[in-house]
C-alpha positions in Angstrom: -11.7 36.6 -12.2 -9.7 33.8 -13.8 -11.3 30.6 -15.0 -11.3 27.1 -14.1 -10.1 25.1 -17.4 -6.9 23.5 -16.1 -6.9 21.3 -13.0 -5.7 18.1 -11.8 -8.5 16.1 -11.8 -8.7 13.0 -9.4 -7.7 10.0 -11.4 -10.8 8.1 -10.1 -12.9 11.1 -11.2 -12.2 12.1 -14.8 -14.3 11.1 -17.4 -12.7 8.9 -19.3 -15.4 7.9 -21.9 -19.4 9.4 -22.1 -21.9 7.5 -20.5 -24.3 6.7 -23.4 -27.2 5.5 -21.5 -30.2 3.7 -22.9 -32.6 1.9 -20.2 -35.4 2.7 -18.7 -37.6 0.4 -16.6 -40.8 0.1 -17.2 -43.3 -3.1 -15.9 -40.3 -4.8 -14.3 -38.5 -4.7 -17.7 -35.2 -3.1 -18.6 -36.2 -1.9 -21.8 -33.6 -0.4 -24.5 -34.7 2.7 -25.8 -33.4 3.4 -29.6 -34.8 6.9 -30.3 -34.0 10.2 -29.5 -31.7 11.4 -27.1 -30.4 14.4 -25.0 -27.0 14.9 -24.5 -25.7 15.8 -21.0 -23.4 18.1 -20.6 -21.1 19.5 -17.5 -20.6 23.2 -17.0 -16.9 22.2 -15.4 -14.2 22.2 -17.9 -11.5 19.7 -18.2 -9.8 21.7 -21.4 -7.9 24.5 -22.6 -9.6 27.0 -23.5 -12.9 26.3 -21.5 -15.5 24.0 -23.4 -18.3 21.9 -21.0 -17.4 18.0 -20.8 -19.8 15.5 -22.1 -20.8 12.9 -20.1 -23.2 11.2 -21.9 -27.3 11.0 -22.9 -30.2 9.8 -21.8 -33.7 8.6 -23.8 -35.2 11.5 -24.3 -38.6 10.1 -24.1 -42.4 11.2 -24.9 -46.3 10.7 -24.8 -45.9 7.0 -25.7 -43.9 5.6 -23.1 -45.3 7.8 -20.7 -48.8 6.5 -20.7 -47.5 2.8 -21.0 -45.5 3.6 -17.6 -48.7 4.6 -16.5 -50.6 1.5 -17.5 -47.9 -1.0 -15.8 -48.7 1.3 -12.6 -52.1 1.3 -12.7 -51.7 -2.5 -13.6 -49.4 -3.2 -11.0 -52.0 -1.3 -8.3 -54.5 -3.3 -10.2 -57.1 -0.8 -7.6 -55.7 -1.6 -4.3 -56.1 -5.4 -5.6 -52.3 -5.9 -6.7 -49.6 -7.9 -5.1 -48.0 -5.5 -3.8 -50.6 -2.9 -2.4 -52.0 -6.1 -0.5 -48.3 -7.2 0.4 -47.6 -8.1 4.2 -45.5 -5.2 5.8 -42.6 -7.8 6.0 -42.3 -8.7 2.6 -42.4 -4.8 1.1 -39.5 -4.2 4.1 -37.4 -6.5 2.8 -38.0 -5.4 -1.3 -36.8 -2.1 0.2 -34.1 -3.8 2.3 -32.8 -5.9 -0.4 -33.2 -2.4 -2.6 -30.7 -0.5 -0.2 -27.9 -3.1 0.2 -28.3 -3.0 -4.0 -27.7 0.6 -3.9 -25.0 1.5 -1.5 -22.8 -0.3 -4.0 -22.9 1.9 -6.3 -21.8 4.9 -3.9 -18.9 6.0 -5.8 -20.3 6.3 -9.1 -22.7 8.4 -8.1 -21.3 10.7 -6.1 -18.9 11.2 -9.0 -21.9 11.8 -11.2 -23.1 14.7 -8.3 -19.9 16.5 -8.9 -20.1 16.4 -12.4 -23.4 16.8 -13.3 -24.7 19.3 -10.9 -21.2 20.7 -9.2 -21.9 19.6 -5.8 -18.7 19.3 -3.7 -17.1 16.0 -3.1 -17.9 16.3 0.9 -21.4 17.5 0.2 -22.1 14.9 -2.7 -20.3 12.0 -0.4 -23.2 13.3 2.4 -25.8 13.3 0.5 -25.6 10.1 -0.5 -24.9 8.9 2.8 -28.0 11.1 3.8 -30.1 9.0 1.6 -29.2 5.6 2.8 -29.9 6.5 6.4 -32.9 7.6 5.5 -34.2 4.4 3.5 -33.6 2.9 6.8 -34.9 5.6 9.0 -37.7 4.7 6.7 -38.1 1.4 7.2 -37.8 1.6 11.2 -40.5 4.3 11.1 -42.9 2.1 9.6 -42.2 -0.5 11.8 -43.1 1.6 14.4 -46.1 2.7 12.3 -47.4 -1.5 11.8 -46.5 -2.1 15.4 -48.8 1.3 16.7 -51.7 -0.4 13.8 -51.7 -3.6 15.4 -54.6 -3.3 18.0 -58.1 -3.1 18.1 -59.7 -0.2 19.5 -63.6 -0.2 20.9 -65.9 2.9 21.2 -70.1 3.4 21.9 -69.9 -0.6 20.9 -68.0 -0.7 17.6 -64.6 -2.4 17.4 -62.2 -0.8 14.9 -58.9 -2.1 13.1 -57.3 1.1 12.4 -54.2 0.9 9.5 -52.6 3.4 6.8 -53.6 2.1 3.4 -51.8 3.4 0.3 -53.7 5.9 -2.6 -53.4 4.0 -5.3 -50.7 6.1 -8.4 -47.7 8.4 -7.7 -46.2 10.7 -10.2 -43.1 11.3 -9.0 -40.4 14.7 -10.0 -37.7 15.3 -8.0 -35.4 18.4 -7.9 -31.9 19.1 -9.5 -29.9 20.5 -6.8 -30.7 17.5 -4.4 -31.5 14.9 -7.5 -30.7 12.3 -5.1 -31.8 12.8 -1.7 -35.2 15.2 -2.0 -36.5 12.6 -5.1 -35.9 9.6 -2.6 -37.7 11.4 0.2 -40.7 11.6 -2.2 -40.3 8.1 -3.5 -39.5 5.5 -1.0 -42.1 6.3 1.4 -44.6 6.6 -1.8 -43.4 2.8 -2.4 -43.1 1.7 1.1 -46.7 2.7 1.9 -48.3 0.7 -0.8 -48.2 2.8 -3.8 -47.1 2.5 -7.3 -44.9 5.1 -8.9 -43.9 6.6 -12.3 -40.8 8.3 -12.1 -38.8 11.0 -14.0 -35.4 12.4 -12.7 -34.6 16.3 -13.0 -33.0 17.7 -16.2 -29.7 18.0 -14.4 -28.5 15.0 -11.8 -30.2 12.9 -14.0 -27.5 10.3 -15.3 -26.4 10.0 -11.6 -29.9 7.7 -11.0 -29.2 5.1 -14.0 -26.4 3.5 -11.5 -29.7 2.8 -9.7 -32.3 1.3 -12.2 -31.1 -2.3 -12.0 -31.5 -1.9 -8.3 -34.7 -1.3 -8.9 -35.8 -3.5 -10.9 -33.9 -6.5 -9.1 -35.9 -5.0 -5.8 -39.5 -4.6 -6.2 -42.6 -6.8 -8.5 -43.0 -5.3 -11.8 -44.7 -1.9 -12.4 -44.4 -1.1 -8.9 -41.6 1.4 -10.2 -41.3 2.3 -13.2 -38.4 5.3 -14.4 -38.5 7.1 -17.7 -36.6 9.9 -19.1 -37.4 13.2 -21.2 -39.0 16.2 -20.4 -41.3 17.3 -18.4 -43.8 18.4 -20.2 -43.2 15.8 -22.9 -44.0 12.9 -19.5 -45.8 14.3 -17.2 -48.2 16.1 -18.7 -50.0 13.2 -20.8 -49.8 11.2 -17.2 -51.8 13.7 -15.8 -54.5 14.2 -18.1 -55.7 10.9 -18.0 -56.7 11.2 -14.4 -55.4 8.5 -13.4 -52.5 9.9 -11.1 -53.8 9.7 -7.3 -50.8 11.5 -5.6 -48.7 14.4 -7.7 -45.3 14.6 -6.0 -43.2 16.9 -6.5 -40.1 19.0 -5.3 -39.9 22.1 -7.5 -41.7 25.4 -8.6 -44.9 26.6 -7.9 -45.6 27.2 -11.3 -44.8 23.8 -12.3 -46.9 22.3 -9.7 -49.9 24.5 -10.7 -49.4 23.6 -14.3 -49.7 19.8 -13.6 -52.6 20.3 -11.4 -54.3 22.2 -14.2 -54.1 19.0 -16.5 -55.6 16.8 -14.5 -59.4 16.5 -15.0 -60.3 15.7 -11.6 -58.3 17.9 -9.5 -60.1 17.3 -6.4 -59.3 13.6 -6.2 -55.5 14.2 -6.6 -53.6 14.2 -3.4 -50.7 16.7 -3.5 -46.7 16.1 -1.7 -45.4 19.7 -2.8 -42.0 21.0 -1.7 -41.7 24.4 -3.2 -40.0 27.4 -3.7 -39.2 29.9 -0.5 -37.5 33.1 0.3 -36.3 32.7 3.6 -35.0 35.5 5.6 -32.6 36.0 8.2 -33.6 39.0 10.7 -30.4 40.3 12.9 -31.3 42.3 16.3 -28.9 44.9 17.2 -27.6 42.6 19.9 -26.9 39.3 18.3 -23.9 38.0 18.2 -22.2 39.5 15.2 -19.0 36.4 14.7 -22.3 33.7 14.9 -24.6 35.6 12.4 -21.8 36.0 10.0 -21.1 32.5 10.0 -24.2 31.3 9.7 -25.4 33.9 7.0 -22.6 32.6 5.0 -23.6 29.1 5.1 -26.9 29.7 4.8 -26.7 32.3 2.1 -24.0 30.3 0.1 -23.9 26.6 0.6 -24.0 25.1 -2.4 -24.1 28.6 -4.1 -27.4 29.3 -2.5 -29.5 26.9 -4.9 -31.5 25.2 -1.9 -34.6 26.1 -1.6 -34.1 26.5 2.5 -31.4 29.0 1.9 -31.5 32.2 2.8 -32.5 34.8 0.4 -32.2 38.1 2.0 -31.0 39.1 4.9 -32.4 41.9 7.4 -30.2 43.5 9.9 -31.0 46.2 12.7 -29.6 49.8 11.6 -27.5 49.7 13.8 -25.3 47.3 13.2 -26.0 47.4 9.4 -22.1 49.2 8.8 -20.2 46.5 10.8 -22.2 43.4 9.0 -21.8 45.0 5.8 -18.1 45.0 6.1 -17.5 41.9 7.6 -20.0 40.0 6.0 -18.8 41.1 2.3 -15.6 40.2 3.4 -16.0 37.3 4.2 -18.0 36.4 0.7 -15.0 37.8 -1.0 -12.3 35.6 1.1 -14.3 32.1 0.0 -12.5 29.4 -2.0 -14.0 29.1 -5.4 -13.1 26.0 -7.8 -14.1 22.4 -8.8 -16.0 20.0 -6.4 -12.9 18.2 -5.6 -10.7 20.7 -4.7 -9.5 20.9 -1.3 -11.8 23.1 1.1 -13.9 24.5 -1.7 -16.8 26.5 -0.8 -18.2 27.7 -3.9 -18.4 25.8 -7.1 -19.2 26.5 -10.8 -23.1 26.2 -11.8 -24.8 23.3 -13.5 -27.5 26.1 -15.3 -25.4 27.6 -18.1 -27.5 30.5 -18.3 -27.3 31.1 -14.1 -24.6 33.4 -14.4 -26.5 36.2 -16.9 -29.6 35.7 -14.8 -27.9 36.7 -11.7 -26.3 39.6 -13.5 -29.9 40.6 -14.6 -30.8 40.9 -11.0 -27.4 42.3 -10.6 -28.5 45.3 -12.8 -32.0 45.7 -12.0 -31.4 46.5 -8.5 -28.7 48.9 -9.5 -30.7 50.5 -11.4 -33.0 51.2 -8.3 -30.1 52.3 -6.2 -29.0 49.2 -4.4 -24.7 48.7 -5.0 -22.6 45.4 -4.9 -20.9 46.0 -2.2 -18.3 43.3 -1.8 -14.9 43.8 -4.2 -15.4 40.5 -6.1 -19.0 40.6 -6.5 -20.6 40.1 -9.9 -17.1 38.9 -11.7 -17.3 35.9 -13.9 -16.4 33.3 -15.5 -17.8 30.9 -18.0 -19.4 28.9 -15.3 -19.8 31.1 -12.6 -20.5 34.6 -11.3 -19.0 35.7 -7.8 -21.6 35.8 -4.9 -22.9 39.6 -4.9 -24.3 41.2 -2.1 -26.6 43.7 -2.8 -27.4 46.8 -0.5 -29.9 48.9 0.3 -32.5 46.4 -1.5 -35.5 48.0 -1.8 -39.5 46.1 -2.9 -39.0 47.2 -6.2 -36.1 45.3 -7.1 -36.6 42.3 -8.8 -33.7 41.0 -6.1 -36.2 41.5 -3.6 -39.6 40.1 -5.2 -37.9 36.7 -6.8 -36.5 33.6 -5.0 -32.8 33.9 -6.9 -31.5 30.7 -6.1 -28.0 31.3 -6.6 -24.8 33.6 -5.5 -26.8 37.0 -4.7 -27.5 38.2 -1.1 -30.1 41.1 -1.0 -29.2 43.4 2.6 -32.2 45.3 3.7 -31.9 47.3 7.2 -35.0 48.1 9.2 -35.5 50.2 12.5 -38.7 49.2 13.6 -39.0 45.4 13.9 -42.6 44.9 12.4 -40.9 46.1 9.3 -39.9 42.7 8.2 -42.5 40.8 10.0 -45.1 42.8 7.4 -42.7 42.0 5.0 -43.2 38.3 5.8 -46.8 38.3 6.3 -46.8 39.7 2.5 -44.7 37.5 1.1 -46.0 34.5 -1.0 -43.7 32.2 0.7 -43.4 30.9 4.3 -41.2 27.9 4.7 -38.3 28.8 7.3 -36.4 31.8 9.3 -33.3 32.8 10.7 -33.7 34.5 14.0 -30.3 36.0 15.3 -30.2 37.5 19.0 -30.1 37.1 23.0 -32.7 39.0 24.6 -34.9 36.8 25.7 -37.9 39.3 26.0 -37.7 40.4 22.7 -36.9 37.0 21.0 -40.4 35.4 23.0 -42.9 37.2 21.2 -41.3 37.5 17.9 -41.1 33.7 18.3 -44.5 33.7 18.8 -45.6 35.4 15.5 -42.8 34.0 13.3 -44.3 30.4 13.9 -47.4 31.8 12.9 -45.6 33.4 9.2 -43.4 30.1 8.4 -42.8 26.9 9.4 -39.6 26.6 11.6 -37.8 29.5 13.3 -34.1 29.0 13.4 -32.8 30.5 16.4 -29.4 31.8 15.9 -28.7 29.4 13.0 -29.6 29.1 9.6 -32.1 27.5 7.8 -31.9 24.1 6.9 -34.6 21.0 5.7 -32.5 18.2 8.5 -32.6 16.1 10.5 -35.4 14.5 8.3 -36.5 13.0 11.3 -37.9 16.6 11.8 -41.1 17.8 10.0 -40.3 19.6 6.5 -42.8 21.8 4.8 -43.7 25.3 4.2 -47.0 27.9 4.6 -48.9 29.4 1.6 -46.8 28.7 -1.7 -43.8 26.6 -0.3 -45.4 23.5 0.3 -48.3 20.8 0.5 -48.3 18.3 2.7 -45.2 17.6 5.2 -42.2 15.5 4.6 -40.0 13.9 7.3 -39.7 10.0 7.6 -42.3 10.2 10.0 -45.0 12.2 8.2 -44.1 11.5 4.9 -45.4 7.7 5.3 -48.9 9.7 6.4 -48.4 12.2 3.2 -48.3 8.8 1.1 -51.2 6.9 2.5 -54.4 7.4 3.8 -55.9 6.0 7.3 -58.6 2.8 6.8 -60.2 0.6 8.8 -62.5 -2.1 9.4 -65.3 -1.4 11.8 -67.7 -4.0 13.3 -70.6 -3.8 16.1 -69.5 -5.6 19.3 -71.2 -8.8 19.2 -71.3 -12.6 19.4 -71.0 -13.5 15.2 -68.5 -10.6 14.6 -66.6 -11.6 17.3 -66.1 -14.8 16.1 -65.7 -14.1 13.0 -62.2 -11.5 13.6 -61.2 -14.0 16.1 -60.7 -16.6 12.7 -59.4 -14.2 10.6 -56.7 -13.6 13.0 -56.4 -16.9 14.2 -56.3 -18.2 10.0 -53.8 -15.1 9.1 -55.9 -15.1 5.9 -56.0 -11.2 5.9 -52.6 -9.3 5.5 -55.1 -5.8 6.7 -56.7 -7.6 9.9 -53.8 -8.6 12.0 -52.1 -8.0 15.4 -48.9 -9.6 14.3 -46.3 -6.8 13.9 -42.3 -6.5 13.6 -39.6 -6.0 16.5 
């Protein structure tokens, strides 16, 4: 398979000089950072022979600043006393408003930083972007909807109750590489929205494509409401967390990192959890599905974006009876995709940002060989220095590692079954349950596996592949794919906790929530709302 090195790269896209960057924000202040620094590096090649392309650094950052980001959190909380936990609705609108004009300005550069850093195509980094600004306002109008629903009192056995969402005080929040942009918003602007103040660390790739956006920030919202740092994990997060003083742990990652922040914290049981997670999605193919559809589908959802989503699917289970014909045309059509840099015209698969992605795809390659399963598409398992062609793997057994691990990346375990309960037992065993692809037409045999697939995951695709959108639709997984839900409707609920004022029915109280309305002295107790 030949290699990348040489292409005509987009005028407006090359690199012309390494983006050296050195602010972070922290209390409302764009501080310099003069210490140590990581270089980031791109996996796509603009020389001959292949070498990766600098595009710059980043603070690499440690226990110090990440308890003072801390401390202008908790300050700017002040315990549900600050300015901006207390703000009017209005008023934290427009910060966010005003925060959102700021940032679809800088569209371009950051898209070019997706393609770059992470090796998203140009129409898939373009949408995501996109994505995210629709959903800042989808945002905002949901909690709109949200103040205008609070805006009432409610009486029951003689009590009158003002019933609002109030925020949960501190959010740690860690976003996810292969949507750096999109996922870590949909974890932070409802945080903010909601009340909350955040700490926030961008993933160890996509992260220079967020320092477009600091300014933004800080022009937007009071100080310490957020504050952004950079570094490693381990080095930030895990002093934040042992304090204790972290009410909400968000994040869009692996389990194991989610378990290993949890473990820091000394009072787990007071620490509210948004977790999007890992999954291992399956597609199931009857013997009467429609073969052109599945294909198509499979493919996108086996292989967009090189299969690094989390709601991609990760093995596929077809009837025995058709297993010869989607074999055949299914590696076909693997082999026929267009392979090159996110620019290119009609690119479908692009080189990885993980430099060591390719030999741990091969590992997997191996270790199901060496249990009997073959790649059975001509092209895959070839590589390059920044890339290893899609392999589809068949017969895929339990034992293979193929089988047992979420791979995300280009290698598509094929199992074939007989007996339908064979991957339902399958499912019910697996330590995910996020999403499946249901492919078929009979509707008496699709009802009542519908009915027990909603029971093993979260949404059942029918005849189409998995997928987390529209976000206006509820996200979240069973057992180890996720805590909580996130959508922009029940992400503002993940992020905030329902409060109320409660007083008996009589003369004194009612006179006394009659002022307070009438005096608009409370920002909580008010029937005031926005169109």
């Amino acid at each position: 398979m030949e290699s990348i090195v040489k292409q005509n790269i987009p005028e407006a896209l090359k690199i012309a000089q390494p983006k050296y960057h050195s602010s972070y924000l922290v209390n409302g202040e764009l501080l310099t950072w003069k210490g140590e620094t990581s270089e980031v590096y791109s996996t796509i090649s603009s020389t001959v022979p292949y070498a990766p392309t600098l595009l710059g650094s980043v603070p690499n950052m440690g226990e110090k600043e990440a308890l003072t980001a801390l401390d202008a959190a908790l300050n700017a909380y002040d315990q549900g006393q600050g300015a901006w936990p207390t703000m009017k609705v209005k008023d934290r609108i427009e910060c966010m408003e005003n925060f959102v004009r700021i940032m679809a300005t800088k569209r371009e550069e950051v898209v070019k930083l997706l393609m770059w850093e992470i090796g998203k195509t140009q129409a898939d980094s373009e949408k995501e972007f996109d994505r995210t600004v629709d959903y800042i306002y989808d945002t905002i109008e949901d909690y709109k909807k949200l103040d205008r629903d609070s805006a009432k009192f409610q009486k029951s056995d003689g009590v009158y109750a003002h019933i609002r969402r109030g925020p949960l005080g501190v959010v740690l929040c860690l976003g996810p590489y292969n949507y750096p942009l999109n996922e870590t918003f949909t974890l932070l602007i409802p945080a903010i929205i909601m009340g909350n103040t955040a700490i926030f660390k961008p993933a160890k790739h996509g992260v220079l494509l967020i320092t477009p956006l600091i300014e933004a920030f800080q022009k937007s919202f009071p100080k310490g409401v957020v504050n952004i740092l950079f570094g490693r994990g381990r080095a930030i997060a895990g002093p934040i967390m042992e304090t204790g003083k972290v009410d909400v742990l968000a994040l869009i990652g692996h389990s194991s990192s989610a378990n290993a922040l949890q473990n820091q914290h000394p009072k787990s049981n007071r620490l509210r959890l948004v977790l999007g997670l890992e999954a291992k999605n399956p597609a199931i193919i009857l013997p009467d599905a429609d073969l052109d559809l599945a294909i198509d589908e499979c493919i996108s959802g086996t292989l967009s974006y090189n299969g690094q989503r989390c709601t991609a699917l990760k093995v596929i289970y077809v009837h025995k009876d058709i297993i010869q014909e989607f074999n055949k045309r299914f590696s076909e059509r693997v082999d026929g995709l267009k392979f090159g840099n996110p620019w290119d015209p009609g690119v479908q698969l692009t080189p990885l940002p993980e430099k060591d992605k390719p030999d741990y795809i091969q590992e997997l390659i191996e270790d199901a060989g060496q249990h009997g399963a073959q790649v059975i598409n001509k092209r895959g398992g070839k590589r390059t220095e920044n890339f290893i062609w899609p392999a589809v793997m068949f017969p895929v057994t339990k034992e293979m590692r193929v089988y047992k691990e979420e791979q995300f990346g280009p290698i598509i375990p094929v199992l074939s079954f007989e007996d339908i309960q064979e991957p339902l037992d399958d499912m019910a065993e697996s330590n995910y349950g996020q999403q499946v692809s249901l492919f078929g037409k009979d509707v008496f045999a699709l009802a009542p596996l519908i009915d027990t697939l909603a029971n093993l995951v979260c949404r059942v695709n029918l005849n189409s592949s998995c997928q987390r959108g529209p976000d206006v639709y509820p996200f979240t997984g069973r057992k180890d794919s996720a805590v909580a839900t996130l959508s922009v409707h029940d992400a503002l609920r993940s992020f905030s906790i329902r409060t109320f004022v409660a007083s008996k029915d009589n003369k004194a109280n009612l006179e006394i929530l009659e002022k307070l309305l009438e005096t608009k002295l409370s920002n909580f107790i008010s029937t005031d709302y926005l169109l």
